[in-house]
PDB file with one MODEL, atoms N, CA, C and O in Angstrom:
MODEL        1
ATOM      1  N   UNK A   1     -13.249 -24.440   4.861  1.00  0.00           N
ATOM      2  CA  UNK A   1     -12.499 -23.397   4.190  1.00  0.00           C
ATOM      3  C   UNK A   1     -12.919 -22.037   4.753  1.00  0.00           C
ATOM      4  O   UNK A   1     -14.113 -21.741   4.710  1.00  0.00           O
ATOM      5  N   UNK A   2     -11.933 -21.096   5.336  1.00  0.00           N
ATOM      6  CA  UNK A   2     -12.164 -19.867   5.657  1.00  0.00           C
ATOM      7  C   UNK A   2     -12.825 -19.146   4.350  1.00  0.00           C
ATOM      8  O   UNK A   2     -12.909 -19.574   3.198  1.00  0.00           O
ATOM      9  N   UNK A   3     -13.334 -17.727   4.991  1.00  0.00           N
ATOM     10  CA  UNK A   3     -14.459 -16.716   3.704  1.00  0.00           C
ATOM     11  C   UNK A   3     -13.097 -16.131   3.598  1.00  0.00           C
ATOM     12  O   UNK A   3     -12.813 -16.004   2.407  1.00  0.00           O
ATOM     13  N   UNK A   4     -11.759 -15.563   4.703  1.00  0.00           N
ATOM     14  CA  UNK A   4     -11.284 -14.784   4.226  1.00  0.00           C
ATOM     15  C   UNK A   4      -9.545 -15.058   4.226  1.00  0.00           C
ATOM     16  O   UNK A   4      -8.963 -15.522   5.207  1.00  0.00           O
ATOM     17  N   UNK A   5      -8.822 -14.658   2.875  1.00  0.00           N
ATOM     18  CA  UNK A   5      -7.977 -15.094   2.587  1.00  0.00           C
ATOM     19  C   UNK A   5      -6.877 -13.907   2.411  1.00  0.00           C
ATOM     20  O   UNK A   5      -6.740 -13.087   1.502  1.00  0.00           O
ATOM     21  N   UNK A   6      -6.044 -14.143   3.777  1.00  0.00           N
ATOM     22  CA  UNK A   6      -4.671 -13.840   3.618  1.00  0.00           C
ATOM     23  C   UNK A   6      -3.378 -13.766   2.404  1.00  0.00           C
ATOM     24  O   UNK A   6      -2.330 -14.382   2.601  1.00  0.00           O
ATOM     25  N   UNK A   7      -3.558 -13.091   1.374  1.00  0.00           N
ATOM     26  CA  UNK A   7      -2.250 -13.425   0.653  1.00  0.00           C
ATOM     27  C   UNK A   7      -1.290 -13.023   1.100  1.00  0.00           C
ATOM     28  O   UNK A   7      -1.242 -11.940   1.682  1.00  0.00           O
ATOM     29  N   UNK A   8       0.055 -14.062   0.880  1.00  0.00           N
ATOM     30  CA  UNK A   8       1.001 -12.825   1.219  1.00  0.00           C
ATOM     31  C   UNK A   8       2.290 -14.021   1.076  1.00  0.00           C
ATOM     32  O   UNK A   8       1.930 -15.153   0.751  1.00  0.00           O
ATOM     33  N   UNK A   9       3.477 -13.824   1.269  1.00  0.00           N
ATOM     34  CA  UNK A   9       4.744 -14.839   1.059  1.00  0.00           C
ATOM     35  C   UNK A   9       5.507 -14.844   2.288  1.00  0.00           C
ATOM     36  O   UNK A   9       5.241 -14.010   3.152  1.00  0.00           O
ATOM     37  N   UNK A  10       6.783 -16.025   2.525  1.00  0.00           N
ATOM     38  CA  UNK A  10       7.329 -16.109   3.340  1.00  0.00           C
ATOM     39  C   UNK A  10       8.829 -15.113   3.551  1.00  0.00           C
ATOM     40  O   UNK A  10       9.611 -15.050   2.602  1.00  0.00           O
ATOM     41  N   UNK A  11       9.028 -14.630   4.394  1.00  0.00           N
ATOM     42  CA  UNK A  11       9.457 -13.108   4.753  1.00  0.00           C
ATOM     43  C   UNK A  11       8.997 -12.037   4.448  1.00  0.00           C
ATOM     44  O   UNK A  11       9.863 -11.162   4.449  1.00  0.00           O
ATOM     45  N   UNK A  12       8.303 -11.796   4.260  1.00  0.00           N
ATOM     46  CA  UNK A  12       7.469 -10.514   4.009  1.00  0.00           C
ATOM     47  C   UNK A  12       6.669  -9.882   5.521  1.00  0.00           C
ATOM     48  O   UNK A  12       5.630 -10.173   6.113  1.00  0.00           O
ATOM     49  N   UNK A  13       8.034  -8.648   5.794  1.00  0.00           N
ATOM     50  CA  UNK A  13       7.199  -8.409   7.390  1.00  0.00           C
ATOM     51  C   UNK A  13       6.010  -7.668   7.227  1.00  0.00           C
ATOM     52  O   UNK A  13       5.421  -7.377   8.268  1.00  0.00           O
ATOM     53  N   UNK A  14       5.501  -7.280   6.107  1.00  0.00           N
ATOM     54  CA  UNK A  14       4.253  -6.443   6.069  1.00  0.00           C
ATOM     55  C   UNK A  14       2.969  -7.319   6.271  1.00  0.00           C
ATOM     56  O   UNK A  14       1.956  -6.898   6.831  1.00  0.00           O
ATOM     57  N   UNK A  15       3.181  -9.157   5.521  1.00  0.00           N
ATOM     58  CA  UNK A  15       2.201  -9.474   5.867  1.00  0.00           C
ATOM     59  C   UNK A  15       2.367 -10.253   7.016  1.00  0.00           C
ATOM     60  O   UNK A  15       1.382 -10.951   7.256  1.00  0.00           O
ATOM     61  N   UNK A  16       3.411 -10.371   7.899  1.00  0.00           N
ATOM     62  CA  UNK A  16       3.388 -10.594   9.144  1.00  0.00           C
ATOM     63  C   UNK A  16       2.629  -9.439   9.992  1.00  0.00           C
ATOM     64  O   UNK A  16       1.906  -9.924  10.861  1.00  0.00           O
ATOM     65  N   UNK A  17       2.627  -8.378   9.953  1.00  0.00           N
ATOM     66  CA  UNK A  17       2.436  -7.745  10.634  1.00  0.00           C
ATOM     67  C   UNK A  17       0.721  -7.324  10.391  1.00  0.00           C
ATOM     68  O   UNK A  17       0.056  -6.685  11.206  1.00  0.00           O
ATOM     69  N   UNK A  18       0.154  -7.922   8.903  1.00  0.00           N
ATOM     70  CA  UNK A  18      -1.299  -8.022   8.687  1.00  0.00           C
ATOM     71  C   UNK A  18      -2.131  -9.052   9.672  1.00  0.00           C
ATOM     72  O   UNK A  18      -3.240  -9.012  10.205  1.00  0.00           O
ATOM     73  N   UNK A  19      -0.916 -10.104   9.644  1.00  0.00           N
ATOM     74  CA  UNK A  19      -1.517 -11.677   9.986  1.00  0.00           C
ATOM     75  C   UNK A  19      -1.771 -11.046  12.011  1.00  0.00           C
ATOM     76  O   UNK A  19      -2.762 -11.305  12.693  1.00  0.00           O
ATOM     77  N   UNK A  20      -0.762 -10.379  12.385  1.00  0.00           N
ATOM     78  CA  UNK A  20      -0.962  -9.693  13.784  1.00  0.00           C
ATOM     79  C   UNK A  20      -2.497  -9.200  14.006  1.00  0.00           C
ATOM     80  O   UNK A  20      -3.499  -9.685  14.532  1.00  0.00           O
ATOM     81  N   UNK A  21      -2.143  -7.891  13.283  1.00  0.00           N
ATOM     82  CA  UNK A  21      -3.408  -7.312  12.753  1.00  0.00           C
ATOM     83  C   UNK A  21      -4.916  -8.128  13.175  1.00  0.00           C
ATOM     84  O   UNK A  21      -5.714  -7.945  14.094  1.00  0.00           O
ATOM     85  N   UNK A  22      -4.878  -8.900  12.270  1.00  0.00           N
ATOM     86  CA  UNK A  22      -6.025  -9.873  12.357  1.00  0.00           C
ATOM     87  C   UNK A  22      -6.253 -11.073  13.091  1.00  0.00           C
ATOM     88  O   UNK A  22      -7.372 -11.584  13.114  1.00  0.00           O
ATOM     89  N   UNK A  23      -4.918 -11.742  13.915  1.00  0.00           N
ATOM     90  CA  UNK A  23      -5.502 -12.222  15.030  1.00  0.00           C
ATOM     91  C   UNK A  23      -5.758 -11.391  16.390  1.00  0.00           C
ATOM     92  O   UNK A  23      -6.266 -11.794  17.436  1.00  0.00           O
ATOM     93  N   UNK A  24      -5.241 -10.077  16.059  1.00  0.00           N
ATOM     94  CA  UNK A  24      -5.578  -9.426  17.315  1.00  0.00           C
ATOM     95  C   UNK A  24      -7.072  -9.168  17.443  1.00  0.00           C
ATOM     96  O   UNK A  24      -7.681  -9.140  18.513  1.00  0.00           O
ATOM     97  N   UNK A  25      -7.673  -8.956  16.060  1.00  0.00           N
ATOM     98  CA  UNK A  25      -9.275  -8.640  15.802  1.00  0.00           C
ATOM     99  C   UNK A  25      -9.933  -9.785  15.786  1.00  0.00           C
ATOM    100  O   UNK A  25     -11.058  -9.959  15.320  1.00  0.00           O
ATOM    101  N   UNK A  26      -9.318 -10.489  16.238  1.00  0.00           N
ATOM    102  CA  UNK A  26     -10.218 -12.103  16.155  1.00  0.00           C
ATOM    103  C   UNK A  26     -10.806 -12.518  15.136  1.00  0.00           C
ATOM    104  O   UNK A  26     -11.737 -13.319  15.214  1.00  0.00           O
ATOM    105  N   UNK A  27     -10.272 -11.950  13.801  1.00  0.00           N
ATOM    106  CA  UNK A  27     -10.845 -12.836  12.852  1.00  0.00           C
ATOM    107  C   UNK A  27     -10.440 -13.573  12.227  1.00  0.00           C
ATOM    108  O   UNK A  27      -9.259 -13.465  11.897  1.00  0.00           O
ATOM    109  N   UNK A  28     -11.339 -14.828  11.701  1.00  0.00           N
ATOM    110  CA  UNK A  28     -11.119 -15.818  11.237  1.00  0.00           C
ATOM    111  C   UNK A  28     -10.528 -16.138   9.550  1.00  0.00           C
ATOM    112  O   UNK A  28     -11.350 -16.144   8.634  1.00  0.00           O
ATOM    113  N   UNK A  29      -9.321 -16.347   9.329  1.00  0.00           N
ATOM    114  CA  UNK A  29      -8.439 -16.091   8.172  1.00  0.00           C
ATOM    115  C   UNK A  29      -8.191 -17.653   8.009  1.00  0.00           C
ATOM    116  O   UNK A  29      -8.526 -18.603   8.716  1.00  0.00           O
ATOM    117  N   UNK A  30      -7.520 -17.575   6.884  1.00  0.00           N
ATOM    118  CA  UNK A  30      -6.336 -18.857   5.812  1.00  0.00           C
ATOM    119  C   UNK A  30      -5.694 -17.684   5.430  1.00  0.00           C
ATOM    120  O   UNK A  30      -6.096 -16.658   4.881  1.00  0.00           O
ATOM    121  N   UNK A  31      -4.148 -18.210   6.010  1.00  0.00           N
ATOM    122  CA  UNK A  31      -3.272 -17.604   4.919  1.00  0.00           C
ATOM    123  C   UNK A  31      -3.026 -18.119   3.285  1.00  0.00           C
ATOM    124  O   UNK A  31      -3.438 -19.262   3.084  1.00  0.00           O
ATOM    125  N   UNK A  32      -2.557 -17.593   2.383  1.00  0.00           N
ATOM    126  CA  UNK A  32      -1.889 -18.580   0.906  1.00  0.00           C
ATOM    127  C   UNK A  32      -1.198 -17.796   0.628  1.00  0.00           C
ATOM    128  O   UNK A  32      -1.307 -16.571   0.677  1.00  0.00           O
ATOM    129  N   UNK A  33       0.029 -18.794   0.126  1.00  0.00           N
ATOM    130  CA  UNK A  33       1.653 -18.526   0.091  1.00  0.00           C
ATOM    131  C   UNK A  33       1.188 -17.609  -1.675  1.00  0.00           C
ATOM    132  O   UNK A  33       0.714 -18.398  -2.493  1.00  0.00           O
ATOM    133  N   UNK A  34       1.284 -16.519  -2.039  1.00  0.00           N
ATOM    134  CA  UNK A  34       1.054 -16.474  -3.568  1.00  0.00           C
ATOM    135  C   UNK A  34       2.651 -16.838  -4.384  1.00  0.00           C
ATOM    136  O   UNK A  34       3.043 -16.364  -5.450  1.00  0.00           O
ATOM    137  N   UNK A  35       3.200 -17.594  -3.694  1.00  0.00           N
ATOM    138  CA  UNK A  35       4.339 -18.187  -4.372  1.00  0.00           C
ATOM    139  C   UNK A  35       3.852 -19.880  -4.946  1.00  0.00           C
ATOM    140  O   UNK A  35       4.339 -20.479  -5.905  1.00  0.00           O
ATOM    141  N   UNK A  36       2.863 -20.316  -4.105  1.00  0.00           N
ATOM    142  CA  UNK A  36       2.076 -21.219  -4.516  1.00  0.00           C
ATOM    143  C   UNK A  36       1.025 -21.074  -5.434  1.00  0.00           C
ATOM    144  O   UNK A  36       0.394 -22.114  -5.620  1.00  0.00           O
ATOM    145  N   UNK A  37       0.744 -20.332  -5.906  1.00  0.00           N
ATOM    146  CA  UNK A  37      -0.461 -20.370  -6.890  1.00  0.00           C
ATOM    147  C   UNK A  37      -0.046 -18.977  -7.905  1.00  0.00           C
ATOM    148  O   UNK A  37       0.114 -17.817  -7.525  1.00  0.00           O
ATOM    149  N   UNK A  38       0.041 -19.404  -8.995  1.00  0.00           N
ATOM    150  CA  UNK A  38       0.588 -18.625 -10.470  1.00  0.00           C
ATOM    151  C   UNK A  38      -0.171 -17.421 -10.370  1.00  0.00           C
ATOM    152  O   UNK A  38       0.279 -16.284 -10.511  1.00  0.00           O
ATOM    153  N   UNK A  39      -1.524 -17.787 -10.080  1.00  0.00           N
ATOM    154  CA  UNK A  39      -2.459 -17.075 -10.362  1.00  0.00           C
ATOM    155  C   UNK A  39      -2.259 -15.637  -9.486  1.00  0.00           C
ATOM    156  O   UNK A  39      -2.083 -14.460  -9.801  1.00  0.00           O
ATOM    157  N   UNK A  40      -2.378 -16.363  -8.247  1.00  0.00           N
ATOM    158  CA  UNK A  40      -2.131 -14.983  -6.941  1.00  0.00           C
ATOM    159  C   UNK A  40      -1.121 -14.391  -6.838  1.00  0.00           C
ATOM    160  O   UNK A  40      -1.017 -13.408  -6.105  1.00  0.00           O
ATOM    161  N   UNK A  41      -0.058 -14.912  -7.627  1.00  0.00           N
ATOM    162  CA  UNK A  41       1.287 -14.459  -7.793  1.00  0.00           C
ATOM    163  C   UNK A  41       0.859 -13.313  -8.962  1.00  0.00           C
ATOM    164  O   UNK A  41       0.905 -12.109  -8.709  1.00  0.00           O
ATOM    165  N   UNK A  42       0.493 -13.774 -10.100  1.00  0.00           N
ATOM    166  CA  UNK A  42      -0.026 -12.244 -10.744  1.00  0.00           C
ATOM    167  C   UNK A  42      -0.776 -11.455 -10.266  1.00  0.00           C
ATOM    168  O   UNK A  42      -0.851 -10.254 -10.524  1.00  0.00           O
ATOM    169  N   UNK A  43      -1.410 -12.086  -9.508  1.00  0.00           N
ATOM    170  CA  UNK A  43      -2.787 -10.626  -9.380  1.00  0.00           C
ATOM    171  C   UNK A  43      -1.984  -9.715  -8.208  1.00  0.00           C
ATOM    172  O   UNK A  43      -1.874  -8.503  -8.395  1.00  0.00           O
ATOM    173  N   UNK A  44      -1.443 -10.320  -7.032  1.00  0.00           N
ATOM    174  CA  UNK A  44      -1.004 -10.069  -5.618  1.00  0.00           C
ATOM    175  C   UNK A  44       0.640  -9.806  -5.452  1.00  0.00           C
ATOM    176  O   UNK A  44       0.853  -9.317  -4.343  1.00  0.00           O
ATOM    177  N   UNK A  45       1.687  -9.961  -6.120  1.00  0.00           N
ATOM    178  CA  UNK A  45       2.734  -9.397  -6.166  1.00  0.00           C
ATOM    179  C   UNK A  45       3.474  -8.432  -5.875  1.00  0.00           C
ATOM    180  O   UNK A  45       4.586  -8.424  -5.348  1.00  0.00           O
ATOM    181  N   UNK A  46       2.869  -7.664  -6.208  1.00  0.00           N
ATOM    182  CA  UNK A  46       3.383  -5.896  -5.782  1.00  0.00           C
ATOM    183  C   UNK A  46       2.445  -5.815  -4.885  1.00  0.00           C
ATOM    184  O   UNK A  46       2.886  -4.857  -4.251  1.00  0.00           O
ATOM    185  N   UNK A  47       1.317  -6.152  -4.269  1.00  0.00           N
ATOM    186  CA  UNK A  47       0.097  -6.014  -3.947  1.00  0.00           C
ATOM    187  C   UNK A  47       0.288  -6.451  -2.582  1.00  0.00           C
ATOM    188  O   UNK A  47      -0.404  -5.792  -1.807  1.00  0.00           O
ATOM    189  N   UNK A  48       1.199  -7.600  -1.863  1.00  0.00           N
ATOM    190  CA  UNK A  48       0.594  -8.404  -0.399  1.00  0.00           C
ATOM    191  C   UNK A  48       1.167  -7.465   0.436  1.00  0.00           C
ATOM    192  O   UNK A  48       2.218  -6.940   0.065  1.00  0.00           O
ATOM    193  N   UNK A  49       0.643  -7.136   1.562  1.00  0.00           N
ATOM    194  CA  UNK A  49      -0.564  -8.615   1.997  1.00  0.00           C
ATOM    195  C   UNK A  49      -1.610  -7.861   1.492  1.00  0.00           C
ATOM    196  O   UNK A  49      -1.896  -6.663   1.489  1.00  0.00           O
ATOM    197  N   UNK A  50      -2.197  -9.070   0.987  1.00  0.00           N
ATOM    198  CA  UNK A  50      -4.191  -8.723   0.544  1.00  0.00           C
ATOM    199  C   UNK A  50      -5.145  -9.250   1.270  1.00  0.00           C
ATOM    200  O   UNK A  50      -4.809 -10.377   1.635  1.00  0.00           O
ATOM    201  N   UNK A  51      -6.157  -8.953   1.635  1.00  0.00           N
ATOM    202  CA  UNK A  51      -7.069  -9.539   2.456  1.00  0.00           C
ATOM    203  C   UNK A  51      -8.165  -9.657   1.571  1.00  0.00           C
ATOM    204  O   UNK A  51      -8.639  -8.565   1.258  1.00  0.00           O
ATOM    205  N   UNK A  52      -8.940 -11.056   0.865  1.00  0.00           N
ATOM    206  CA  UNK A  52      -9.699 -11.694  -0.456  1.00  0.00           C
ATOM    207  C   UNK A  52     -11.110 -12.371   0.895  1.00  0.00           C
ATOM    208  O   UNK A  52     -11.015 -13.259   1.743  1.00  0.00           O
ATOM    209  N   UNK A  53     -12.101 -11.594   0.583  1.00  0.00           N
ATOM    210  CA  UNK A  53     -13.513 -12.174   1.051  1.00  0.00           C
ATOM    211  C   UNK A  53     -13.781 -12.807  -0.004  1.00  0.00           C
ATOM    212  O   UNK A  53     -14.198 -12.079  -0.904  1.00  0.00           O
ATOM    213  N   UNK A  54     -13.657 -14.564  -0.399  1.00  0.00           N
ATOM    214  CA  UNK A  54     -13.972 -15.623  -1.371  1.00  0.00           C
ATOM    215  C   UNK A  54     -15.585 -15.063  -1.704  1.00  0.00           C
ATOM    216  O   UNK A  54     -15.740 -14.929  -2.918  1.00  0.00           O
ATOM    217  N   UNK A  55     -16.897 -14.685  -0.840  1.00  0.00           N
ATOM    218  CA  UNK A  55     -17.688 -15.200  -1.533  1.00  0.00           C
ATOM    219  C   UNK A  55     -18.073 -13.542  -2.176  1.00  0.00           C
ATOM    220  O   UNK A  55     -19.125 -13.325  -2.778  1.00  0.00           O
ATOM    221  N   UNK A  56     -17.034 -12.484  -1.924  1.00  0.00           N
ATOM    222  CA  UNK A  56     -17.758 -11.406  -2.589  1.00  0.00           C
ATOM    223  C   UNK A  56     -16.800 -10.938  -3.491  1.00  0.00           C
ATOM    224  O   UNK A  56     -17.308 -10.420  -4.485  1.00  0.00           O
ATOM    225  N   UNK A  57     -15.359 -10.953  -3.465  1.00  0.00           N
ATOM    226  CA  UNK A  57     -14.225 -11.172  -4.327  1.00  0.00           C
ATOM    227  C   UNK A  57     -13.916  -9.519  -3.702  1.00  0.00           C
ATOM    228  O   UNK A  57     -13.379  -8.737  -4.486  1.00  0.00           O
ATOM    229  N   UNK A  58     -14.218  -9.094  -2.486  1.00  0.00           N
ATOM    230  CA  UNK A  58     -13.987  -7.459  -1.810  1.00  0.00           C
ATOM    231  C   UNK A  58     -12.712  -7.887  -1.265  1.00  0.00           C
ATOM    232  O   UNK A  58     -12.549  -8.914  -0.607  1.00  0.00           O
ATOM    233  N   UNK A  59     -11.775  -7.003  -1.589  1.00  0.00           N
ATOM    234  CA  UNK A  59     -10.183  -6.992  -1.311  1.00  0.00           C
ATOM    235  C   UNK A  59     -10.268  -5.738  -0.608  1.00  0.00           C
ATOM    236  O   UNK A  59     -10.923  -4.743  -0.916  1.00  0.00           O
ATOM    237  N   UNK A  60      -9.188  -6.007   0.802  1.00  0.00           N
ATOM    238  CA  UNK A  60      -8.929  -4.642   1.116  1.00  0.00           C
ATOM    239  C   UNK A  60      -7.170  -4.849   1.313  1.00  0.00           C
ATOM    240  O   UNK A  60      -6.950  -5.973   1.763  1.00  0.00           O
ATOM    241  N   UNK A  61      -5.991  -4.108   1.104  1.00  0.00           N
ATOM    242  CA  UNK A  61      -4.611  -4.031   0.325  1.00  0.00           C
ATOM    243  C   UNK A  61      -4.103  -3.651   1.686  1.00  0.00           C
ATOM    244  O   UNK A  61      -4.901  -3.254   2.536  1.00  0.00           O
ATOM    245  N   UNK A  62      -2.910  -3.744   1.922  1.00  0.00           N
ATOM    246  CA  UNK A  62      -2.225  -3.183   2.801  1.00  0.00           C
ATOM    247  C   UNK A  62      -1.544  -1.694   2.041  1.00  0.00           C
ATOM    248  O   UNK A  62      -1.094  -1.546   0.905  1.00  0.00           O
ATOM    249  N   UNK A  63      -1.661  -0.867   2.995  1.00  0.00           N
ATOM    250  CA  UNK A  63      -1.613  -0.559   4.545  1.00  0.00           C
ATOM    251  C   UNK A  63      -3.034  -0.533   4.702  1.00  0.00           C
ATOM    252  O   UNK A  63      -3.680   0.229   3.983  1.00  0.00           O
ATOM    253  N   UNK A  64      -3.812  -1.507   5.832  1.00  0.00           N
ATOM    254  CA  UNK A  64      -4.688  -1.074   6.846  1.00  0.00           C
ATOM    255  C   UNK A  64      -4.335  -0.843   8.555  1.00  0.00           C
ATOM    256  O   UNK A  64      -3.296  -1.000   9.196  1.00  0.00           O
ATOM    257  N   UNK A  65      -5.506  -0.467   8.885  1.00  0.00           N
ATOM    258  CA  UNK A  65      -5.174  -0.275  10.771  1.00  0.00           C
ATOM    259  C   UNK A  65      -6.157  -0.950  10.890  1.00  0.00           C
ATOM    260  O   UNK A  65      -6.874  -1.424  10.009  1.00  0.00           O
ATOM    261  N   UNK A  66      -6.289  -1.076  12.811  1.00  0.00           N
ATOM    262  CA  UNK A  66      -7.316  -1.414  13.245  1.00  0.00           C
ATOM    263  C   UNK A  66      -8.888  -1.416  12.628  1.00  0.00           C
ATOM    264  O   UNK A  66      -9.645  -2.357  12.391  1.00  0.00           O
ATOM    265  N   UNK A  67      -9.046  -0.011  12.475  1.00  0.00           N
ATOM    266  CA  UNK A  67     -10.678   0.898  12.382  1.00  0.00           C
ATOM    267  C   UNK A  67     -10.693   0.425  10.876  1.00  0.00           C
ATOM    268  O   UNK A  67     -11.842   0.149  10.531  1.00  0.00           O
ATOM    269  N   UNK A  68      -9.600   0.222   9.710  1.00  0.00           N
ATOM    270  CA  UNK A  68     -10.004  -0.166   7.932  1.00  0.00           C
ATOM    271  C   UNK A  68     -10.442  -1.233   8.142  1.00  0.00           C
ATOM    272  O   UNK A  68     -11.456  -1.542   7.517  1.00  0.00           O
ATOM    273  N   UNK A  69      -9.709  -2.452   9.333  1.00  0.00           N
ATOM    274  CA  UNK A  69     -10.169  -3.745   9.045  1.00  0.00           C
ATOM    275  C   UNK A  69     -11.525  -3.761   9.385  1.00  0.00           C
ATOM    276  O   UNK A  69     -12.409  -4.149   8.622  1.00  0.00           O
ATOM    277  N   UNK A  70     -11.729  -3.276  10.708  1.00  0.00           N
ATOM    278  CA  UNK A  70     -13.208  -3.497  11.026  1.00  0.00           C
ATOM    279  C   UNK A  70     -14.064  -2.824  10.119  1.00  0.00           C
ATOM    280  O   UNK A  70     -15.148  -3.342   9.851  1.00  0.00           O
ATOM    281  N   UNK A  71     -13.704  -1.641   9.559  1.00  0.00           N
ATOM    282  CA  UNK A  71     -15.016  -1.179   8.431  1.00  0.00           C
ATOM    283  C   UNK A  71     -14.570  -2.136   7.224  1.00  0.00           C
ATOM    284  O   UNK A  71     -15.565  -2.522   6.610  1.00  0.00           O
ATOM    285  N   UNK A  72     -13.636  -2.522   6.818  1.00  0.00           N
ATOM    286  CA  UNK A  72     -14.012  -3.705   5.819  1.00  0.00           C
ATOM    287  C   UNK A  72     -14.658  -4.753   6.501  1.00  0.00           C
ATOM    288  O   UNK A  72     -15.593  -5.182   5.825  1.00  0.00           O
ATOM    289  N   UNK A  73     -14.485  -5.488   7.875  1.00  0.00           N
ATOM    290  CA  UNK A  73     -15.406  -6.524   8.078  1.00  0.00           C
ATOM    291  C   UNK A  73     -16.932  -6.333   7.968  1.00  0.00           C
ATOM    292  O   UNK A  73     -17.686  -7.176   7.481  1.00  0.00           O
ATOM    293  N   UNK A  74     -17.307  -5.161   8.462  1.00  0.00           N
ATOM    294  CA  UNK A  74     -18.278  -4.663   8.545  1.00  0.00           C
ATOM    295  C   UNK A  74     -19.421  -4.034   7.330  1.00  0.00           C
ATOM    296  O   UNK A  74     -20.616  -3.750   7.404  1.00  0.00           O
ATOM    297  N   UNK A  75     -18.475  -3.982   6.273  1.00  0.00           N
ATOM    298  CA  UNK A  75     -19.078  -4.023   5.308  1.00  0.00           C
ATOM    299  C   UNK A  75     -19.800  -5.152   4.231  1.00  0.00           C
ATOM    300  O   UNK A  75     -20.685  -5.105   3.376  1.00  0.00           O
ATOM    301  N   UNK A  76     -18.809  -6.278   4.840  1.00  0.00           N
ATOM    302  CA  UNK A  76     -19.131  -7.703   4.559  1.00  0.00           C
ATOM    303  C   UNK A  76     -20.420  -8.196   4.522  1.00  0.00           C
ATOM    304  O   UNK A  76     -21.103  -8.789   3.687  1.00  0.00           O
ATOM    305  N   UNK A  77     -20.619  -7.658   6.018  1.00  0.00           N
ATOM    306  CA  UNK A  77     -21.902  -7.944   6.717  1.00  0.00           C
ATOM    307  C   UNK A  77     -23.295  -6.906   6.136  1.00  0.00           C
ATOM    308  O   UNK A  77     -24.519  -7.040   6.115  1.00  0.00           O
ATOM    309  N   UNK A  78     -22.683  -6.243   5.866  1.00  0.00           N
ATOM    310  CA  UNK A  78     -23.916  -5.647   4.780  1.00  0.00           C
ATOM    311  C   UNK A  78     -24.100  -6.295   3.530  1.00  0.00           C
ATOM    312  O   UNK A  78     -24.705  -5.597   2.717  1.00  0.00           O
ATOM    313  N   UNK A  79     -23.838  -7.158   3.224  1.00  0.00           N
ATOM    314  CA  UNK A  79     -24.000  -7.610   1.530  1.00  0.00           C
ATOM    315  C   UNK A  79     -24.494  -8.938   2.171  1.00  0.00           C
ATOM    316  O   UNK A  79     -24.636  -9.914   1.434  1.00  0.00           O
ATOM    317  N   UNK A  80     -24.761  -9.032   3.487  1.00  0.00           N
ATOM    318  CA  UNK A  80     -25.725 -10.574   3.276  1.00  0.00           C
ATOM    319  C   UNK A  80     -26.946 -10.350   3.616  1.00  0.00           C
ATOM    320  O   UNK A  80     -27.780 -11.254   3.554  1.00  0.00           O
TER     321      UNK A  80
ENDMDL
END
């Protein structure tokens, strides 16, 4: 299971254009459909794409760029 989790739904070019985003930075993701899970559908709705670090529950929201993702990755790495 990936640490970091893609929300986001099918047609939605914003989180297409997250999912870019982050294979261009080489990092290692799972997307989830929040049309599949009730739950992420409330929290993430108005909200995708979201980017969910499972073991620290640190969300960072779209709009990011390049330099937000890496200082959110990078902050990751300070909490271990």
């Amino acid at each position: 299971m990936a640490e970091l989790i893609l929300f986001g739904t099918a047609g939605c070019h914003l989180c297409d254009e997250a999912e870019i985003l982050l294979l261009q930075a080489g990092v290692s993701f799972e997307t989830r459909d929040i049309m599949d899970d009730e739950q992420a559908q409330q929290s993430y709705a108005i909200r995708i794409p979201v980017l969910l670090h499972l073991a620290t529950g640190m969300e960072i929201g779209w709009p990011f760029d390049a330099q937000q993702l890496d200082d959110f990755i990078r902050s990751l790495t300070w909490r271990f």
